[in-house]
mmJSON file of the N, C-alpha and C atoms, coordinates in Angstrom:
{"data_MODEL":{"atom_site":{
"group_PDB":["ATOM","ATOM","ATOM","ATOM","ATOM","ATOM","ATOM","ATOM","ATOM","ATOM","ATOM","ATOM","ATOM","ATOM","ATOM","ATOM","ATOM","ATOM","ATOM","ATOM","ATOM","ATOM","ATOM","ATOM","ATOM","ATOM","ATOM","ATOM","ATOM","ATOM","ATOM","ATOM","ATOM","ATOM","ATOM","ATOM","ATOM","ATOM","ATOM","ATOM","ATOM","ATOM","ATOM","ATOM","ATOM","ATOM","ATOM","ATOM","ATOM","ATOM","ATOM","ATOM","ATOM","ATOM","ATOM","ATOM","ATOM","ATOM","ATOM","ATOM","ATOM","ATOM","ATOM","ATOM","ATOM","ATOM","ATOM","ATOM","ATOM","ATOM","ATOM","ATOM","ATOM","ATOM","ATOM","ATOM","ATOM","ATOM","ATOM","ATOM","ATOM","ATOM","ATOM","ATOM","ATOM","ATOM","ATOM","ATOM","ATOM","ATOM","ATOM","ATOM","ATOM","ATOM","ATOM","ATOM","ATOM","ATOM","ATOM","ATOM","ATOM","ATOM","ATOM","ATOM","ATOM","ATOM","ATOM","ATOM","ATOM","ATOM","ATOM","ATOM","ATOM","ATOM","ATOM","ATOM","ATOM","ATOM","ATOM","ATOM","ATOM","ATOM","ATOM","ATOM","ATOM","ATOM","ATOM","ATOM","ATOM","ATOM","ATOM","ATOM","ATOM","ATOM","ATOM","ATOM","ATOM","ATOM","ATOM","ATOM","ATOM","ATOM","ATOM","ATOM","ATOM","ATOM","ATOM","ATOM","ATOM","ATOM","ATOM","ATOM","ATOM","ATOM","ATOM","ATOM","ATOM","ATOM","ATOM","ATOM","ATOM","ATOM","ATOM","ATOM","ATOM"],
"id":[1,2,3,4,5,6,7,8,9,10,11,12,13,14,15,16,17,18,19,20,21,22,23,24,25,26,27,28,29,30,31,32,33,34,35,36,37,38,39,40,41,42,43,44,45,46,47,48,49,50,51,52,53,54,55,56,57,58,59,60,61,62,63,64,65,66,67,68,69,70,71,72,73,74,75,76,77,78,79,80,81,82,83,84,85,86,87,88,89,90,91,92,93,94,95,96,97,98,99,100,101,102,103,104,105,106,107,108,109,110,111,112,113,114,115,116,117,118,119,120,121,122,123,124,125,126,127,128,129,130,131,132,133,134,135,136,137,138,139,140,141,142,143,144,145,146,147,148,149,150,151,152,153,154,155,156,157,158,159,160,161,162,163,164,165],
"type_symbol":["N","C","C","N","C","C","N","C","C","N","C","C","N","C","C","N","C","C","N","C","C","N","C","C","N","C","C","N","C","C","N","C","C","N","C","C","N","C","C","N","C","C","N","C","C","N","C","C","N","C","C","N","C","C","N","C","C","N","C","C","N","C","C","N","C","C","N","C","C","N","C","C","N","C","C","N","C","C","N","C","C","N","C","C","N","C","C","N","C","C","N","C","C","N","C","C","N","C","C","N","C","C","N","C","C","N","C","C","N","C","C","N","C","C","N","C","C","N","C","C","N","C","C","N","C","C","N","C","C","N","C","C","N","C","C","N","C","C","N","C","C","N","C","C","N","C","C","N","C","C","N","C","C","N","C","C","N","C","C","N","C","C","N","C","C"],
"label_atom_id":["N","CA","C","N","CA","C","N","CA","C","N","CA","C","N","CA","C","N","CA","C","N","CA","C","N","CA","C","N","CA","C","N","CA","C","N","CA","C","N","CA","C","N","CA","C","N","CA","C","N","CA","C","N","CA","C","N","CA","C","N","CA","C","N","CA","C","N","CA","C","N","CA","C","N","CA","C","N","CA","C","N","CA","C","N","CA","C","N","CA","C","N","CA","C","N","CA","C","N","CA","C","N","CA","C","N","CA","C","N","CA","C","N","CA","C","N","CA","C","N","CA","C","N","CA","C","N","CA","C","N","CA","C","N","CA","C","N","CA","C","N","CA","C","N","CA","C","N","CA","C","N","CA","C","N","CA","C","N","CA","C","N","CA","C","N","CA","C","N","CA","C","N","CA","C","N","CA","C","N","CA","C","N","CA","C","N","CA","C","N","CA","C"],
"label_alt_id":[null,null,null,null,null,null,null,null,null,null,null,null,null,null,null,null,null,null,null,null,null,null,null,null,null,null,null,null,null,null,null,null,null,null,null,null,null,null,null,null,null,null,null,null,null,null,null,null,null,null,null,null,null,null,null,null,null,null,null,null,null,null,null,null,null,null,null,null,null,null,null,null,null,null,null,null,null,null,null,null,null,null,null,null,null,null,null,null,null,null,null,null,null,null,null,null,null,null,null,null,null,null,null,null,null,null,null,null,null,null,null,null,null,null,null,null,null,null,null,null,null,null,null,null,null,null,null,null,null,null,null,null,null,null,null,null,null,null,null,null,null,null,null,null,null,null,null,null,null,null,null,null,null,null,null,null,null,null,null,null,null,null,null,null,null],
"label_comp_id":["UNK","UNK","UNK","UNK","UNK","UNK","UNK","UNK","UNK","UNK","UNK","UNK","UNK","UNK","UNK","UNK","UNK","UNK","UNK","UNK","UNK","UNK","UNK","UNK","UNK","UNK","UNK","UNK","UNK","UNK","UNK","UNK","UNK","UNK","UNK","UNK","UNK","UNK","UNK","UNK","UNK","UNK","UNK","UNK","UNK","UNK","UNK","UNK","UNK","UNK","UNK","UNK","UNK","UNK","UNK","UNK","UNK","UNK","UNK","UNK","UNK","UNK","UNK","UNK","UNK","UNK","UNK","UNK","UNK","UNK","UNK","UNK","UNK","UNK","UNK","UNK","UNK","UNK","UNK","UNK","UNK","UNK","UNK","UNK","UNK","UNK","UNK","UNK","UNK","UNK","UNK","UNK","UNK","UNK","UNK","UNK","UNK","UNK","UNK","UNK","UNK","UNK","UNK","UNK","UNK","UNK","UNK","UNK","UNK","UNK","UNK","UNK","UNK","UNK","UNK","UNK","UNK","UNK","UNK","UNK","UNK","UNK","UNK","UNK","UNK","UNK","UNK","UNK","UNK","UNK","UNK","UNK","UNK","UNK","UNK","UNK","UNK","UNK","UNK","UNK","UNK","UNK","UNK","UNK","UNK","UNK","UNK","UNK","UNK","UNK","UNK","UNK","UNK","UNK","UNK","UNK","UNK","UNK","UNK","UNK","UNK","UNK","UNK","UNK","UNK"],
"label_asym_id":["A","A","A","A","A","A","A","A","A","A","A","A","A","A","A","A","A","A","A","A","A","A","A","A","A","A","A","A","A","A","A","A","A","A","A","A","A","A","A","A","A","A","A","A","A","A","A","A","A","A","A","A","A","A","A","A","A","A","A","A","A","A","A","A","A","A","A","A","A","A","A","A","A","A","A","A","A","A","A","A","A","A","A","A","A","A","A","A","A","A","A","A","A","A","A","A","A","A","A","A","A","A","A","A","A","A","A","A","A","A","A","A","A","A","A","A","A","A","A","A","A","A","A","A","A","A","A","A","A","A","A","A","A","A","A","A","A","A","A","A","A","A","A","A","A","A","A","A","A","A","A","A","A","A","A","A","A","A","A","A","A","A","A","A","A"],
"label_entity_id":["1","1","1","1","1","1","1","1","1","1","1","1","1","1","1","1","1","1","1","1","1","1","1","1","1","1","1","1","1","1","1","1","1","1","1","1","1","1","1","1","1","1","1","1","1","1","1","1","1","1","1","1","1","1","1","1","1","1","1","1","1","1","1","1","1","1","1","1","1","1","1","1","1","1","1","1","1","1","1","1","1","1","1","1","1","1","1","1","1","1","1","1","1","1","1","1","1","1","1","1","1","1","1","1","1","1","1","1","1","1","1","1","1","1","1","1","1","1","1","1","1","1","1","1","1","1","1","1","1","1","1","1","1","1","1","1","1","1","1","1","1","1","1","1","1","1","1","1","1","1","1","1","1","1","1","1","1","1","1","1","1","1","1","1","1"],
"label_seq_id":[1,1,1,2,2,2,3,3,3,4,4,4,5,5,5,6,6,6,7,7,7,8,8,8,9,9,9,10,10,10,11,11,11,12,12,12,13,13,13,14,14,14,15,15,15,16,16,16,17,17,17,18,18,18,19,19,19,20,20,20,21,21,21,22,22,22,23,23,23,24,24,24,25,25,25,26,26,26,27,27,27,28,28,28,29,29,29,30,30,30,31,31,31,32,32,32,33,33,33,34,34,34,35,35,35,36,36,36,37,37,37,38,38,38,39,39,39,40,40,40,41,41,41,42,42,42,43,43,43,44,44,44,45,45,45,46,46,46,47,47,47,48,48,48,49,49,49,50,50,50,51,51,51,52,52,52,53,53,53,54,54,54,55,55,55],
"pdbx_PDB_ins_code":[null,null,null,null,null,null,null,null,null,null,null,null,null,null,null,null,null,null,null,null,null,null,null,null,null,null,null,null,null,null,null,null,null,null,null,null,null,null,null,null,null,null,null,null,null,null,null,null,null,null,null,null,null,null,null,null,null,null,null,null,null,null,null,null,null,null,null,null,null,null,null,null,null,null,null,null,null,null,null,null,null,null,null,null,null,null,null,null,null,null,null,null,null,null,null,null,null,null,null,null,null,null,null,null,null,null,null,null,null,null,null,null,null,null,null,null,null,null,null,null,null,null,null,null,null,null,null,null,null,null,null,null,null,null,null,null,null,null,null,null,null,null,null,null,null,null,null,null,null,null,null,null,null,null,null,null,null,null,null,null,null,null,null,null,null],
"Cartn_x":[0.855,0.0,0.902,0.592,1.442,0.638,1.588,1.367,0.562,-0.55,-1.006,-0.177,-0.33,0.651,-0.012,0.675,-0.202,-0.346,-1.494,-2.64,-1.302,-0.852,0.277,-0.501,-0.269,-0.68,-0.406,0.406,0.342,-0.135,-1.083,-2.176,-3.592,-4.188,-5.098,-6.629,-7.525,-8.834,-9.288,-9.295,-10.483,-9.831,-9.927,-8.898,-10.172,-9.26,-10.628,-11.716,-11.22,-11.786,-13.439,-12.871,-13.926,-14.78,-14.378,-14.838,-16.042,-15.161,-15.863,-17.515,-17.064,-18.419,-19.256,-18.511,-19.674,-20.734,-19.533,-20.649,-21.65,-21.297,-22.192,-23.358,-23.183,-24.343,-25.198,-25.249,-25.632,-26.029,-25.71,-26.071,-27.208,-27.14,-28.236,-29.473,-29.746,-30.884,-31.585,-33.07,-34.262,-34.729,-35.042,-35.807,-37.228,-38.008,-39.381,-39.773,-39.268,-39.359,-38.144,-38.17,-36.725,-36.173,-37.274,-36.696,-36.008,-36.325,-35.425,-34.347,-34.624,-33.228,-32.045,-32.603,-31.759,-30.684,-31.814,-31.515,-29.903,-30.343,-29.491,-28.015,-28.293,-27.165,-26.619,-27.054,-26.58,-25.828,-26.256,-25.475,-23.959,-24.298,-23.152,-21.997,-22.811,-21.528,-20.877,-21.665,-21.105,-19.942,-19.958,-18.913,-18.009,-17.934,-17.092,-16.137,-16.631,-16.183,-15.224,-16.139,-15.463,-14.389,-14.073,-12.945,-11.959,-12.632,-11.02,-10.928,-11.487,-10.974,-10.048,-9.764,-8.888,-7.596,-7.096,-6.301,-5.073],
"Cartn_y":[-1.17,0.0,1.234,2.403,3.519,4.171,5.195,6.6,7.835,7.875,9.488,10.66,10.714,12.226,13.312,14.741,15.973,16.462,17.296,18.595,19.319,19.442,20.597,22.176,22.632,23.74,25.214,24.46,25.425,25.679,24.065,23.736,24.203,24.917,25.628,24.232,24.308,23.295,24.434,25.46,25.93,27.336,27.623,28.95,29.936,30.992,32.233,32.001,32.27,32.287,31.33,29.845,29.315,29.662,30.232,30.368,31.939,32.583,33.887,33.018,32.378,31.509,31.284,30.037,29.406,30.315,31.332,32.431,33.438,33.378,34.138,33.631,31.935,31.315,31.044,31.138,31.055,32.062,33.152,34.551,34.793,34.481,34.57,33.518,32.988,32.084,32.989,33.015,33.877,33.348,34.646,34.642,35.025,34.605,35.379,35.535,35.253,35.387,35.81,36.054,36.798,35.081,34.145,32.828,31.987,32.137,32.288,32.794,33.845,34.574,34.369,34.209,33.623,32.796,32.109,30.35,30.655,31.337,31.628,32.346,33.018,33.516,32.907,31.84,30.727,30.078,29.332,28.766,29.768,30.722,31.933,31.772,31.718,31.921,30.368,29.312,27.682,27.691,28.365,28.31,28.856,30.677,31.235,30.418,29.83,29.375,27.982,27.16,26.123,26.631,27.476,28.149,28.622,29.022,30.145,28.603,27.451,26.612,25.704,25.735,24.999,25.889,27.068,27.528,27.742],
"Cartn_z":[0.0,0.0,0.0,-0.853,-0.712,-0.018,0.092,1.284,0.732,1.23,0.744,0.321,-0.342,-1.166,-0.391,0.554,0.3,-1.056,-0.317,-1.982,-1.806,-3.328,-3.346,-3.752,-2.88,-2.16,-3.438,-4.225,-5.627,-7.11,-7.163,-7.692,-7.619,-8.283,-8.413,-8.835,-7.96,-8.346,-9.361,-9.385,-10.604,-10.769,-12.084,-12.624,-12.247,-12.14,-11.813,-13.086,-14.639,-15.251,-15.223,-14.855,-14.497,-13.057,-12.309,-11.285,-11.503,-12.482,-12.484,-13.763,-14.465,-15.676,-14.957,-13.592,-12.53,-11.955,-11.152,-10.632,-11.312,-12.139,-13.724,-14.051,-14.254,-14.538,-13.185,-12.416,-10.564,-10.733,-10.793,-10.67,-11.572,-12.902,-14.23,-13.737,-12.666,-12.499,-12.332,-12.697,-12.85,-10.924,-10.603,-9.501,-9.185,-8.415,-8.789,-7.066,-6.242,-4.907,-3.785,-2.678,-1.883,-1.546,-1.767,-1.164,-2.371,-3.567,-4.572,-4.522,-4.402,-4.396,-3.278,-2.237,-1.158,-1.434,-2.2,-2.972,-3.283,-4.544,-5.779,-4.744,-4.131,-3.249,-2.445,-1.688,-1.22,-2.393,-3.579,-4.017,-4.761,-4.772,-5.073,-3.781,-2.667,-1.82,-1.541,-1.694,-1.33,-2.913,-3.665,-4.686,-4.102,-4.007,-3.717,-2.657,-1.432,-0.336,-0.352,-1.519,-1.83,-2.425,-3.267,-3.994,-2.858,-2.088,-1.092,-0.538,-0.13,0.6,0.083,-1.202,-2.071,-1.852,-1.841,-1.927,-0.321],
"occupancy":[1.0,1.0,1.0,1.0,1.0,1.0,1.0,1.0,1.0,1.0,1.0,1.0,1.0,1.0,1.0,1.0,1.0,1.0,1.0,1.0,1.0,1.0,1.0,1.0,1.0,1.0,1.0,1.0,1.0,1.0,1.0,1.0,1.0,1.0,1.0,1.0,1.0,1.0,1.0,1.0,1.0,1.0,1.0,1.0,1.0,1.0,1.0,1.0,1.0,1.0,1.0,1.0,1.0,1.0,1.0,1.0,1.0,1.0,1.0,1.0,1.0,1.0,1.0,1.0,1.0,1.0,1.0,1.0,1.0,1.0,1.0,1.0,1.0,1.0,1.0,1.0,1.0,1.0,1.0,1.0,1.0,1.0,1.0,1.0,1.0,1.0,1.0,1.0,1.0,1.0,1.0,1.0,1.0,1.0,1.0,1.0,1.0,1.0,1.0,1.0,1.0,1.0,1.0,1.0,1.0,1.0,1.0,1.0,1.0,1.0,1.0,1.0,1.0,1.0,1.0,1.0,1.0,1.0,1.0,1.0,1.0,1.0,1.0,1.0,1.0,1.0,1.0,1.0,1.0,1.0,1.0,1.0,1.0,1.0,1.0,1.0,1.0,1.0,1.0,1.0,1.0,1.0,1.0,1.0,1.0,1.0,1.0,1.0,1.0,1.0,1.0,1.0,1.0,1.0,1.0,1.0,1.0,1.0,1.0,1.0,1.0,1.0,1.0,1.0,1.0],
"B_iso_or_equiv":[0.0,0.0,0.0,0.0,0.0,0.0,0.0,0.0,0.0,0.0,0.0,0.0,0.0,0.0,0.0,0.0,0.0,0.0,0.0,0.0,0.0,0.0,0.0,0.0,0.0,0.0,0.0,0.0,0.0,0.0,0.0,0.0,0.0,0.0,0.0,0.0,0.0,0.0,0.0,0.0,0.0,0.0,0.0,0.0,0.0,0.0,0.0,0.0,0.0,0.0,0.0,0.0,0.0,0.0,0.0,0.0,0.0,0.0,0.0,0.0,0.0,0.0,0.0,0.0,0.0,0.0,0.0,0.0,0.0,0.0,0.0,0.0,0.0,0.0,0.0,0.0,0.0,0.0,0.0,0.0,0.0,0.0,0.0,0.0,0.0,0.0,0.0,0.0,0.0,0.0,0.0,0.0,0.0,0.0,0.0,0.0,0.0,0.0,0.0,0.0,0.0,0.0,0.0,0.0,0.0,0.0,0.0,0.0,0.0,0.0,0.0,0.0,0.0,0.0,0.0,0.0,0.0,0.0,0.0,0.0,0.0,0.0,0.0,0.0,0.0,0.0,0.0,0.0,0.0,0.0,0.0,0.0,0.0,0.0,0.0,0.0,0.0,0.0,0.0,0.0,0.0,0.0,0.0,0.0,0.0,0.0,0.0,0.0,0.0,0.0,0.0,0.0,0.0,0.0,0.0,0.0,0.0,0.0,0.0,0.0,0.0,0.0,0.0,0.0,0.0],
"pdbx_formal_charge":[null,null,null,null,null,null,null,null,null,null,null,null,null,null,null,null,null,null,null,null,null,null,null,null,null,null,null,null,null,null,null,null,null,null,null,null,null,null,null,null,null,null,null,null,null,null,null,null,null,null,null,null,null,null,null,null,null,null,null,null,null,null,null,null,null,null,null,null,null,null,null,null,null,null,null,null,null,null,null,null,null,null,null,null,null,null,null,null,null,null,null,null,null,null,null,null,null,null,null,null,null,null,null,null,null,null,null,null,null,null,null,null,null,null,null,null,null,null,null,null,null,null,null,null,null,null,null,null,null,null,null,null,null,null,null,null,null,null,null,null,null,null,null,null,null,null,null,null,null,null,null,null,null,null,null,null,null,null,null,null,null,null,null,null,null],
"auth_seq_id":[1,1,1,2,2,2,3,3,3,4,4,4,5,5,5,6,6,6,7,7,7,8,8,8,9,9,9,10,10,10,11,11,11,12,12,12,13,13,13,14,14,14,15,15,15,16,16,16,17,17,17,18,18,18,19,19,19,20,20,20,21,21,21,22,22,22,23,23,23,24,24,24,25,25,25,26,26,26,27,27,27,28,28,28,29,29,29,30,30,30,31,31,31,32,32,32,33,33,33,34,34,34,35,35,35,36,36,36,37,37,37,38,38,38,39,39,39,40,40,40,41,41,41,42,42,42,43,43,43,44,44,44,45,45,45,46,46,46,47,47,47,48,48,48,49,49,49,50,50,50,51,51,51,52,52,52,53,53,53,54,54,54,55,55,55],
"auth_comp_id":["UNK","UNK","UNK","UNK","UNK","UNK","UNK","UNK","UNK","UNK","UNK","UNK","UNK","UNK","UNK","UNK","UNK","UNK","UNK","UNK","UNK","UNK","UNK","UNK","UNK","UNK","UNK","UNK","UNK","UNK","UNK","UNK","UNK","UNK","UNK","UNK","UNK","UNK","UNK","UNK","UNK","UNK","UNK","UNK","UNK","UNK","UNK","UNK","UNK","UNK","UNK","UNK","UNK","UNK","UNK","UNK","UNK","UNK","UNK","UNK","UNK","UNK","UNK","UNK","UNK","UNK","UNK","UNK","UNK","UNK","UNK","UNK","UNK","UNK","UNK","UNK","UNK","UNK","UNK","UNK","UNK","UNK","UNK","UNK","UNK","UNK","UNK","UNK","UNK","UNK","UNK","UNK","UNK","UNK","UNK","UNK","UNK","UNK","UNK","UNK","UNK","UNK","UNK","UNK","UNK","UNK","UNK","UNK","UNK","UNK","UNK","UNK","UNK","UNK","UNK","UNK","UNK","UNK","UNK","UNK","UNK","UNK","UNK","UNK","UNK","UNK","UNK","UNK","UNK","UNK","UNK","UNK","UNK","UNK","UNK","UNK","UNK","UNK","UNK","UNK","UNK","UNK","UNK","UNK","UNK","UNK","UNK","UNK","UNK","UNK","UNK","UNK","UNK","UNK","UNK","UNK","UNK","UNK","UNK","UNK","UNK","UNK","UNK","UNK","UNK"],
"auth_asym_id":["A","A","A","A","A","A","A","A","A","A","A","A","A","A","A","A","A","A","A","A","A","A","A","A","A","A","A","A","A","A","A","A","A","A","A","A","A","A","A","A","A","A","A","A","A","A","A","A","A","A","A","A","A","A","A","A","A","A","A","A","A","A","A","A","A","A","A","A","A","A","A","A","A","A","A","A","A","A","A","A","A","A","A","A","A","A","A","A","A","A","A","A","A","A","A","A","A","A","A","A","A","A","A","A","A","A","A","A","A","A","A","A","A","A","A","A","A","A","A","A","A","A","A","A","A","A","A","A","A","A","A","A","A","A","A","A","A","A","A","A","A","A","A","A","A","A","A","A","A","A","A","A","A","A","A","A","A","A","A","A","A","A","A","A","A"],
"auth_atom_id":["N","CA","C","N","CA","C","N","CA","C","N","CA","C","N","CA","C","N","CA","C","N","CA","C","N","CA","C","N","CA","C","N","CA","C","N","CA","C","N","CA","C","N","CA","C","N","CA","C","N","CA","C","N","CA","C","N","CA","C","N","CA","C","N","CA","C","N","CA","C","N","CA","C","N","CA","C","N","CA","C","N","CA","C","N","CA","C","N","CA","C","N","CA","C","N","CA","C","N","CA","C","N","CA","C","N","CA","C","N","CA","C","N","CA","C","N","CA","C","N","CA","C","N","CA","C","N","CA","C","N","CA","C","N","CA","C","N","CA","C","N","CA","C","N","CA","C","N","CA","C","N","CA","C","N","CA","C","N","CA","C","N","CA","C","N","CA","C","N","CA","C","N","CA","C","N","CA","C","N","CA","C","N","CA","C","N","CA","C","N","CA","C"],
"pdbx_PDB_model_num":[1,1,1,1,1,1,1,1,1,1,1,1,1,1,1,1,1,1,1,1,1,1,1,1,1,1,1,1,1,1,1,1,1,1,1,1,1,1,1,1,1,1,1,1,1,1,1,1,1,1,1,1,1,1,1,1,1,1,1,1,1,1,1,1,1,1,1,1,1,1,1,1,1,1,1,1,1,1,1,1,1,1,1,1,1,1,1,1,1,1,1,1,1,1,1,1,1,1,1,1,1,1,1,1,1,1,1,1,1,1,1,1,1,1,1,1,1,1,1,1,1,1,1,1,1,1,1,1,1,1,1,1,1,1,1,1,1,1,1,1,1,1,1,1,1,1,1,1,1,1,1,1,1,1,1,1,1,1,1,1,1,1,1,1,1]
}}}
């Protein structure tokens, strides 16, 4: 059995570019209520967050 490798810490999971598309298309979801919209902002920030936590 080998040994877990560490996450090298200078490897990027997702280039801004994609990160700025993701949040674009999240952002462009049609809302028609504040609980929608919540929605949609929740899933805006579980990106952003997953992103700073990779780095």
């Amino acid at each position: 059995m080998s040994a877990p490798k560490p996450h090298d810490p200078r490897a990027t999971g997702i280039s801004p570019d994609q990160l700025t598309a993701q949040f674009e298309e999240i952002l462009a979801q049609p809302t028609h209520s504040l609980a929608d919209e919540a929605e949609v902002l929740g899933q805006a920030h579980t990106l952003l967050n997953e992103a700073l936590q990779e780095r």
